[in-house]
C-alpha positions as CSV (number, residue, x, y, z in Angstrom):
1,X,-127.6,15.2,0.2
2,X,-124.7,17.2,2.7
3,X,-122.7,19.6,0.7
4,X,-119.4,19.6,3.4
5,X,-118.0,23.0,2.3
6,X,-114.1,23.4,2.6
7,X,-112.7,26.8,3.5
8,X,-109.3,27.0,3.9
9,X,-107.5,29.8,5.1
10,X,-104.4,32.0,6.0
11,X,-104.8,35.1,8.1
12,X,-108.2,36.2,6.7
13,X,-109.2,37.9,9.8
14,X,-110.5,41.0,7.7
15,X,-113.2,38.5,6.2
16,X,-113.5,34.7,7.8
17,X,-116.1,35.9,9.6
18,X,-118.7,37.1,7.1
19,X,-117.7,34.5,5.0
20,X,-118.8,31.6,7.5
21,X,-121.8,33.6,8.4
22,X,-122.7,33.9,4.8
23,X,-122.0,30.5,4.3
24,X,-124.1,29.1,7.1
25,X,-127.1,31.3,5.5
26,X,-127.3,29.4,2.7
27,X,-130.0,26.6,2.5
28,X,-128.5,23.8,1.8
29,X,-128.0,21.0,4.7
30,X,-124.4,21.4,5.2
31,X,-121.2,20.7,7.1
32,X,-119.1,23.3,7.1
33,X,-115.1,23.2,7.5
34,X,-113.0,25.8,8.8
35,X,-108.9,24.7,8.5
36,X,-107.2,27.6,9.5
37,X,-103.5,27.2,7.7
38,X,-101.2,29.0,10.4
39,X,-102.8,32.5,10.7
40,X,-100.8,34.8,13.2
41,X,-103.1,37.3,13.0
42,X,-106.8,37.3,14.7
43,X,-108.3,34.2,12.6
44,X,-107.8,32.0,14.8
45,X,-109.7,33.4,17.8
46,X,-112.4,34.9,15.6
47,X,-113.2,31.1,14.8
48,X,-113.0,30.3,18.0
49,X,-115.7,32.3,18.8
50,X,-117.8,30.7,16.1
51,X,-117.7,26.9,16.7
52,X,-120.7,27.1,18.6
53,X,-122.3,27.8,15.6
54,X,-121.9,24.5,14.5
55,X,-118.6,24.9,12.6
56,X,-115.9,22.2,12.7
57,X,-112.8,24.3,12.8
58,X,-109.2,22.3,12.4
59,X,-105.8,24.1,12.2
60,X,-102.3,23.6,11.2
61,X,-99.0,24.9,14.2
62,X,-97.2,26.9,11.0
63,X,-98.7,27.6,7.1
64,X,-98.7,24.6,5.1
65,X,-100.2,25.8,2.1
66,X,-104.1,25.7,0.7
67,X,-103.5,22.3,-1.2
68,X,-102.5,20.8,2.0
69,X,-105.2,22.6,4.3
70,X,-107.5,21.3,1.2
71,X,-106.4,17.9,2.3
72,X,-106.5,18.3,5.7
73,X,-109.8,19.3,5.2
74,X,-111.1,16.5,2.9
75,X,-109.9,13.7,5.5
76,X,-112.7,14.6,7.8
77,X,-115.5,15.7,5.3
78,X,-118.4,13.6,5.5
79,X,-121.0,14.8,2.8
80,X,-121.8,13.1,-0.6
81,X,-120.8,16.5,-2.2
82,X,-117.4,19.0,-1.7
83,X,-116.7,22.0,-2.7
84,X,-113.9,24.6,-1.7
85,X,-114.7,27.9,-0.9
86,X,-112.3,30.7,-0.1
87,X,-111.5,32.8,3.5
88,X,-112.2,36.1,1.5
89,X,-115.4,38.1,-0.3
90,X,-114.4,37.4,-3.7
91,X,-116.9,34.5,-3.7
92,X,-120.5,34.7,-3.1
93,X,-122.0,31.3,-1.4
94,X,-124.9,32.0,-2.9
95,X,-123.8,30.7,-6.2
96,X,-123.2,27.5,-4.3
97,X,-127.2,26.9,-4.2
98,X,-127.1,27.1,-7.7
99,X,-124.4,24.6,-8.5
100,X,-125.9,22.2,-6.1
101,X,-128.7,22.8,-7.9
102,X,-126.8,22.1,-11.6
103,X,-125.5,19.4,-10.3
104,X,-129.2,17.0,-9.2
105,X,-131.2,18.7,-12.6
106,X,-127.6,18.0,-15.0
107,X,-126.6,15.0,-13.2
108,X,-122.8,16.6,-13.3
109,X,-120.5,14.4,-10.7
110,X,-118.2,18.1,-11.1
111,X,-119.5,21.2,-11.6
112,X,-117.1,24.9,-11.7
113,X,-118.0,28.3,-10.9
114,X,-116.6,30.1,-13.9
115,X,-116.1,33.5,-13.3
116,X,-115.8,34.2,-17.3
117,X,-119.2,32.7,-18.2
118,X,-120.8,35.5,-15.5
119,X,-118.9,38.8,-16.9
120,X,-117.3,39.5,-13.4
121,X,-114.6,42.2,-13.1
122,X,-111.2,41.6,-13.9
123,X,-108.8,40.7,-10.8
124,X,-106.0,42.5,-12.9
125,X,-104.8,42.0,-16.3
126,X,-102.1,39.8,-15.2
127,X,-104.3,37.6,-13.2
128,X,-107.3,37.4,-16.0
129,X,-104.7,36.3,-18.7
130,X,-103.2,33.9,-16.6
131,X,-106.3,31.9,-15.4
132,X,-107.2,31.9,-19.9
133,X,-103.8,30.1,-20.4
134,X,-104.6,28.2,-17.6
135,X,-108.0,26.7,-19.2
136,X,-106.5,27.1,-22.5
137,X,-103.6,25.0,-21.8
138,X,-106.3,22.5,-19.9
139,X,-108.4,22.2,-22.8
140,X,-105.4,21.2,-25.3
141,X,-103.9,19.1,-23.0
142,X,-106.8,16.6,-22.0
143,X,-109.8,17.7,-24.6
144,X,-112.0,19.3,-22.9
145,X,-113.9,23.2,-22.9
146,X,-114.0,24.9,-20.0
147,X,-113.5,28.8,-19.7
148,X,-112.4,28.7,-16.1
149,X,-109.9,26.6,-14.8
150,X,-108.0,28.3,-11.8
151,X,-111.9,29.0,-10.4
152,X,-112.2,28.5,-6.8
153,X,-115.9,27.2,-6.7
154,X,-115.1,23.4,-7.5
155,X,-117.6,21.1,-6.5
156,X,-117.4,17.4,-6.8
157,X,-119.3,14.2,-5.7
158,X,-117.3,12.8,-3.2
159,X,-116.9,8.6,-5.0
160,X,-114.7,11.5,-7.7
161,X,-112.1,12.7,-4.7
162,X,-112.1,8.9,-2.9
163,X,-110.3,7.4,-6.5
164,X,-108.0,10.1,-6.5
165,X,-105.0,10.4,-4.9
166,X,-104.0,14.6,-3.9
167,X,-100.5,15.5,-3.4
168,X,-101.1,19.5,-3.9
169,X,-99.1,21.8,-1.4
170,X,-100.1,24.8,-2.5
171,X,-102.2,26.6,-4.8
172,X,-101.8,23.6,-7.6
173,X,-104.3,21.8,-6.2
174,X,-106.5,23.7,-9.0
175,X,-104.6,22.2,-11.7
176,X,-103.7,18.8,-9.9
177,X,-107.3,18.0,-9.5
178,X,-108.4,19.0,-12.4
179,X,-105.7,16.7,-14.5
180,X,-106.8,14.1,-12.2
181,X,-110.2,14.3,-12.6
182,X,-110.1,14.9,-16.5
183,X,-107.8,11.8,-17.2
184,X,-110.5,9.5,-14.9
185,X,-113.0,10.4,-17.7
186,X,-115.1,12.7,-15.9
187,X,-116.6,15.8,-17.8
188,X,-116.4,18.9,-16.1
189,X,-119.7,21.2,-16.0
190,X,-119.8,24.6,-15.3
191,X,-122.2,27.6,-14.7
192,X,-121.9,31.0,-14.0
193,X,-121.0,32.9,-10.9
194,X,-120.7,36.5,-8.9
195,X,-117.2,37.1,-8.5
196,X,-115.4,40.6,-6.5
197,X,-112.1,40.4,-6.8
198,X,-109.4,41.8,-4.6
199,X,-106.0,43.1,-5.5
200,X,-102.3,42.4,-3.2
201,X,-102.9,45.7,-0.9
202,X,-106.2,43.2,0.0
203,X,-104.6,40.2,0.5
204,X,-104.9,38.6,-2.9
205,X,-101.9,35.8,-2.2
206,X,-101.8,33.6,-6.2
207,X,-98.3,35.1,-7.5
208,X,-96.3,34.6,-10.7
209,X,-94.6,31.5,-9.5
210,X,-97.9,29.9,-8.4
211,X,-99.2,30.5,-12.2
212,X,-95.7,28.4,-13.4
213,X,-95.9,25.6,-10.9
214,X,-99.8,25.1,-12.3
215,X,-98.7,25.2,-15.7
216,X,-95.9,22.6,-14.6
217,X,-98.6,20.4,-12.8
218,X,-101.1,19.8,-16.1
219,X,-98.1,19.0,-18.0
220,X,-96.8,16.4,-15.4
221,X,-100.4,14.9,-14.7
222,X,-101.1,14.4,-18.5
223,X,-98.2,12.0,-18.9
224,X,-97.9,10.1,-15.4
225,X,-99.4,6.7,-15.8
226,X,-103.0,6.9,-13.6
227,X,-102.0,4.5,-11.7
228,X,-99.8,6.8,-10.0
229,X,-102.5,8.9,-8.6
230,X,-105.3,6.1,-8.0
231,X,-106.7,5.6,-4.5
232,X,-106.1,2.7,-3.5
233,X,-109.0,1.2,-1.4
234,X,-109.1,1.8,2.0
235,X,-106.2,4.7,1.7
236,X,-106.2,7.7,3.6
């Protein structure tokens, strides 16, 4: 099995470094890739440097959003298995050996990091509340019982992402998938993770209008007909 891990970001020059080299560490057989969404500030030549390192490393002229680097992304991932990992340190790829590992001993085709199952710290009180209405509202809306639904760590087996259909922009592709994926039938697994969390002065970007357009999103996906976000076979 490849695990083709997705890391989208937008001026993480601070941090895109480690993270790839962290990332890379972990021993899993891999593809790992790199869409730099626009950056103006050093992102872009500090991957440069690091595409020798085996790296595929794709970028967008002007910032586009993470739903569409996300996409991006996914159109040239190869590996039977994705998940999306962040430009930052708030995540530990670690915690990505023992999803895979979930995933093979649970048989789970999608499997979240939940950052409330492992205790971690509190990215602010606004920002902890929020992501609970998130999965609260998640859980009422399509019957199901997870505890972390705005988590980064998302990992699904790819035949999941080829029947659906992405739209996401921006940061609903959280939500967006997770309708998607919910109203398909598929059950959602979840185990816990590390999680450090930064605050705006650190370049935390999710804002109040990002937490209304995800609320927005479940409600639209919950009552468009599936048909309307199908794959169709053969689709890009």
């Amino acid at each position: 099995m490849t695990l083709s891990i997705l890391i989208p970001c937008y001026n993480e020059g601070a941090t895109i470094r480690q993270v790839v080299e962290r990332v890379l560490s972990i021993p899993i057989d891999k593809q790992v890739i790199v869409i730099d969404d626009g950056s103006d500030d050093e992102t872009a030549k500090l991957l440069k440097d690091m595409k020798e390192q085996g790296i595929t490393v794709l970028r967008h002229d002007r910032n586009q959003g993470k739903g569409t680097a996300i996409r991006t992304g996914l159109a040239v991932a190869t590996g039977e298995v994705v998940v999306i990992q962040d430009g930052d340190l708030e995540y530990d790829p670690n915690d990505l050996v023992n999803m895979v590992e979930y995933r093979v001993r649970h048989r789970a085709p999608i499997v979240y990091g939940s950052r409330v199952l492992g205790n971690a710290p509190w990215s602010g009180t606004g920002y902890y509340l929020g992501g609970r209405f998130l999965s609260f509202l998640t859980n009422l809306l399509y019957g199901s019982n997870i505890t972390d639904e705005p988590t980064c760590y998302k990992m699904f087996d790819r035949v999941v992402l080829d029947q659906i259909q992405l739209t996401c922009k921006r940061f609903e592709f959280c939500p967006e998938v997770t309708a998607k994926a919910l109203r398909l039938g598929y059950p959602i697994h979840e185990i816990a993770i590390n999680y450090s969390p930064r605050n705006r002065q650190e370049g935390k970007k999710i804002r109040f209008r990002d937490g209304l357009e995800a609320i927005w999103t479940l409600l639209k996906f919950r009552i468009v007909p599936l048909s309307t976000f199908l794959r169709q076979r053969g689709e890009e």
